[in-house]
C-alpha positions in Angstrom: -5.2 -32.7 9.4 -6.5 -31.3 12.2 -9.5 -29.1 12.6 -9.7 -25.7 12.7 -11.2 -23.8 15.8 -13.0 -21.4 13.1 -13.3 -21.0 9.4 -11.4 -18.4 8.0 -12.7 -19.1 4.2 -16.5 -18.4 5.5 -18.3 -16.3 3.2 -18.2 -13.3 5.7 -14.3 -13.3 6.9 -13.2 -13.3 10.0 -11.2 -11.0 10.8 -12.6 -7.8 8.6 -16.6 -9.0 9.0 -16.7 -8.1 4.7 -18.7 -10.6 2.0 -18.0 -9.9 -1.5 -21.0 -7.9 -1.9 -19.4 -5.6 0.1 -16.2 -4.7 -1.7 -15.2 -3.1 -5.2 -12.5 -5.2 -7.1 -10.0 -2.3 -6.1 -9.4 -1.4 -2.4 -7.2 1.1 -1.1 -5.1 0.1 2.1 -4.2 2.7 4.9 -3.0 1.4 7.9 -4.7 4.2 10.5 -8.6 3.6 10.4 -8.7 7.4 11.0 -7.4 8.0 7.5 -10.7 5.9 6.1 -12.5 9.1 6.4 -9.7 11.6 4.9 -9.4 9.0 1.9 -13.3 9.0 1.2 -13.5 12.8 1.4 -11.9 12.7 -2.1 -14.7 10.1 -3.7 -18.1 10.9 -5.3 -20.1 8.9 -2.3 -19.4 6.5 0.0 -20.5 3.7 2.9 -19.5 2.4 5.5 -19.4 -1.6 5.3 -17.6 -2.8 8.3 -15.2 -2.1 11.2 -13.8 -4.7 13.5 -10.5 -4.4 15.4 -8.2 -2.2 13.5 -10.4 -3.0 9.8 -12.7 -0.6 8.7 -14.1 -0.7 5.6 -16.1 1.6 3.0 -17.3 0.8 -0.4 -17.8 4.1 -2.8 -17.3 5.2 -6.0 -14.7 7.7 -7.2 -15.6 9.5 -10.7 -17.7 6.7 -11.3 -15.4 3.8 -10.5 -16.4 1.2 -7.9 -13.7 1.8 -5.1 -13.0 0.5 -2.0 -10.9 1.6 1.4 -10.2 -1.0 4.4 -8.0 0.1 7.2 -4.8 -2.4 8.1 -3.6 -1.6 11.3 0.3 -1.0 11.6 2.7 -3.5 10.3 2.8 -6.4 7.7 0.8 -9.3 9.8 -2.0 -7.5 9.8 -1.9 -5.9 6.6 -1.2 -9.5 5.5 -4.6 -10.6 7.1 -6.4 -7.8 5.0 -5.2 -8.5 1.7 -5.9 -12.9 2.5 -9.5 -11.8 3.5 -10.3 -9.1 0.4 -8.3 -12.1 -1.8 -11.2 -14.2 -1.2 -13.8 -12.1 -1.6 -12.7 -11.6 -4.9 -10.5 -8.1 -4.5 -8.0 -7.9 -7.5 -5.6 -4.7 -6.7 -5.0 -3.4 -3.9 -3.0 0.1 -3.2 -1.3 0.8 -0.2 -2.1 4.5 1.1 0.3 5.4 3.6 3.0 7.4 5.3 6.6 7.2 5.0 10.3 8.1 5.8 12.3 9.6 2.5 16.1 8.1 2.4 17.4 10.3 0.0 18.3 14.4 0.9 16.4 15.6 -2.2 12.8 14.8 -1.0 10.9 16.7 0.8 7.9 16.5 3.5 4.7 16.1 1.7 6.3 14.9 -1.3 5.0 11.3 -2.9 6.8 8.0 -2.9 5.2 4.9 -5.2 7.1 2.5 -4.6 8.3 -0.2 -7.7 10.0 -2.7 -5.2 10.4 -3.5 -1.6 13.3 -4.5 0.8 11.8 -7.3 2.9 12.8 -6.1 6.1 9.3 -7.4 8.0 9.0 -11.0 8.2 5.4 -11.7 7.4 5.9 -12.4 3.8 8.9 -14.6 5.0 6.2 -17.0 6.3 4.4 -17.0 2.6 8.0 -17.5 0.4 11.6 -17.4 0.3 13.5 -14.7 1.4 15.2 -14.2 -1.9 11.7 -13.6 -3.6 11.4 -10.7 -5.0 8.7 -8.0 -3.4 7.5 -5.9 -7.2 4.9 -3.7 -7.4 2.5 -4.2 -10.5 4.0 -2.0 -13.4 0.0 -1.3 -14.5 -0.4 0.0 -10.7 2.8 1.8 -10.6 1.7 3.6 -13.8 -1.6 4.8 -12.8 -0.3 6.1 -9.5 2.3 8.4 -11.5 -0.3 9.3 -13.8 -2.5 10.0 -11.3 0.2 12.1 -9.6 1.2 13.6 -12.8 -2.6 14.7 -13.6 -2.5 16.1 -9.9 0.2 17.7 -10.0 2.1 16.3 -7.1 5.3 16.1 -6.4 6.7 12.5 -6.6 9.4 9.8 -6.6 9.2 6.4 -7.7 11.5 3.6 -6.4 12.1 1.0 -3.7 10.8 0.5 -0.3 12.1 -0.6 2.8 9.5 -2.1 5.2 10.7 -2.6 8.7 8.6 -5.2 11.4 9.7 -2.1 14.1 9.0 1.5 14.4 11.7 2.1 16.7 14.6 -0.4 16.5 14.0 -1.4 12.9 14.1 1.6 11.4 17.3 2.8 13.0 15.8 4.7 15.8 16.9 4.5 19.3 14.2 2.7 21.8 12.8 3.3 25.3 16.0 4.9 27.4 18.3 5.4 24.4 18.4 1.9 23.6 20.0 1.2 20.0 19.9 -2.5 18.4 22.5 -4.1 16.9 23.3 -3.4 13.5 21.4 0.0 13.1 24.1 2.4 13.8 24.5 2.1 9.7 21.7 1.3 8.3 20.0 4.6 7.5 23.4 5.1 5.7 23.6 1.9 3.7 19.9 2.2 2.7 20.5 5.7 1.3 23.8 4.6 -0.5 22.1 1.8 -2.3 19.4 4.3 -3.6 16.8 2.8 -1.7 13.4 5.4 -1.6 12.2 5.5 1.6 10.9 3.1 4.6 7.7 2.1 6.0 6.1 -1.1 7.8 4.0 -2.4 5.0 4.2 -2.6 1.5 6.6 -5.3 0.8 4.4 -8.0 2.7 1.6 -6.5 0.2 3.9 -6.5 -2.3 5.1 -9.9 -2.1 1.3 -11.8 -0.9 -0.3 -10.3 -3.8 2.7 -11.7 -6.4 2.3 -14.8 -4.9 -1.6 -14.6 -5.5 -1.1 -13.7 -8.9 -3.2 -10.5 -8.3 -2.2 -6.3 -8.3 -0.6 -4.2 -5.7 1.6 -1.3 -5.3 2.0 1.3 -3.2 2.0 5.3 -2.5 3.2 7.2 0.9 3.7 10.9 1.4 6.8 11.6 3.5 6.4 12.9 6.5 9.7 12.4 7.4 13.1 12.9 6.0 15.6 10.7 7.6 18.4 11.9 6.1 17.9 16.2 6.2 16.0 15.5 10.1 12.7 17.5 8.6 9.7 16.2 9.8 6.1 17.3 9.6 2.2 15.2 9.0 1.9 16.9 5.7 0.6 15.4 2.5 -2.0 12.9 3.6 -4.8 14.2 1.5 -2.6 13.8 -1.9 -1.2 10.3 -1.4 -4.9 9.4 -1.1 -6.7 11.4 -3.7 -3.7 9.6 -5.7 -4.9 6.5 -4.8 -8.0 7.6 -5.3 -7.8 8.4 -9.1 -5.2 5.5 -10.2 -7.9 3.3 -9.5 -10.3 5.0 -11.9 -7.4 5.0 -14.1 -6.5 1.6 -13.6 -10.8 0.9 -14.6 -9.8 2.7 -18.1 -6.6 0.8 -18.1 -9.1 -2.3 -18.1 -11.2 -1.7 -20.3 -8.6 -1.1 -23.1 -7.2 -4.3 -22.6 -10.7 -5.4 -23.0 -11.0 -3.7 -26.4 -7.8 -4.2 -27.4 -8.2 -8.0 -26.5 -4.7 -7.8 -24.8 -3.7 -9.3 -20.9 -1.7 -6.4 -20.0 -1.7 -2.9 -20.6 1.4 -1.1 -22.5 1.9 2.3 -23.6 0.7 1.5 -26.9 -3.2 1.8 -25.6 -5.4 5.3 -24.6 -6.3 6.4 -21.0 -8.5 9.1 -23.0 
């Protein structure tokens, strides 16, 4: 085999500059480093750990939980390096905190989507497995995230996600001098009919990468737009990341009853309390 031109399994990676000391077990995933700062607004403390290219990291707690945040960037690739980097230095879950299109009339800007499945639109996770493999959220993640939102009192919808390799083009949207691709004249419509929730650029490479690790992920977006009623406003940032924020410390709890219960999964049988 060839050599490599640079070790990507050193202990400090590559790409995000992070060692294991510097990371909680959960991290929380936005793709805008900007939004590191409006997610770590919500948490009892914080520091910074690292920030190279679009990565940005900061390692906190939130109501006493170890918690993590690294920035991805736009688009599955390099959300895909992320969650291979925090893999292995031994990150376990891993929450997508993002934006989103809604695909159904009845949601509404600065509502919450947590996605339970993915439509593999992107390609990334193509490279990692078939393309008929499933992209599922971790039903433990997907829990916390509505309990979280429940205990908020957020508005929010559960259910799949479309993640698209193109802003423009592969989300139905006409390019640079009214340019439309081929294909997408529909496909707004055919997601909608098949109940899909709503579309973004990430979460079903995450999805999918951390299945095939055998590790936690899932996702939550507030909609900023609707694609389906034309609304569109930057509204409810702040609530799909204090979400985030305490599903982790609920996923902790969700732990440590498994722990006491001397179970592998959680189930609705065990406390949060």
């Amino acid at each position: 085999m060839a050599g490599d031109s640079e070790d990507p399994n050193a202990d400090v990676q590559y790409h995000l500059e992070v060692a294991a000391e510097d990371v909680a077990d959960t991290v929380l995933l936005p793709g805008n480093p900007e939004r590191v700062e409006k997610i770590v607004a919500h948490w009892d403390g914080h520091e910074e750990r690292a920030h190279h290219r679009e990565y940005r990291t900061a390692t906190g707690t939130y109501d006493g939980t170890p918690i993590s945040v690294t920035s991805t960037g736009i688009g599955s690739p390099s959300a895909a390096i992320a969650v291979e980097e925090l893999a292995r230095v031994g990150c376990e879950t891993f929450i997508r905190v993002g934006s989103c299109g809604a695909l159904q009339p009845e949601m509404s800007v600065g509502d919450l989507v947590i996605t339970t499945g993915g439509v593999r639109q992107e390609g990334t996770s193509d490279e990692y497995v078939r393309e008929d493999y499933p992209a599922t959220a971790d039903y433990e993640v997907v829990s916390a995230l509505v309990a979280a939102a429940e205990r908020l009192g957020y508005n929010y919808h559960t259910g799949i996600t479309m993640s698209a390799d193109s802003f423009y083009a592969g989300q139905g949207r006409p390019g640079f001098d009214g340019f439309e691709a081929a294909g997408t004249d529909d496909l707004i419509d055919e997601l909608t009919e098949a109940n899909v929730a709503n579309i973004e650029m990430e979460a079903s490479a995450i999805l999918t990468i951390a299945n095939v690790y055998g590790l936690r992920a899932g996702a939550v977006c507030s909609v900023y737009a609707n694609r389906v009623t034309g609304e569109f406003r930057t509204e409810g940032e702040s609530r799909a990341a204090e979400t985030a924020s305490l599903a982790t410390h609920l996923l902790a709890k969700m732990d440590a009853a498994k722990r006491e219960a001397g179970v592998d999964r959680w189930h609705a049988g065990l406390s949060l309390e």
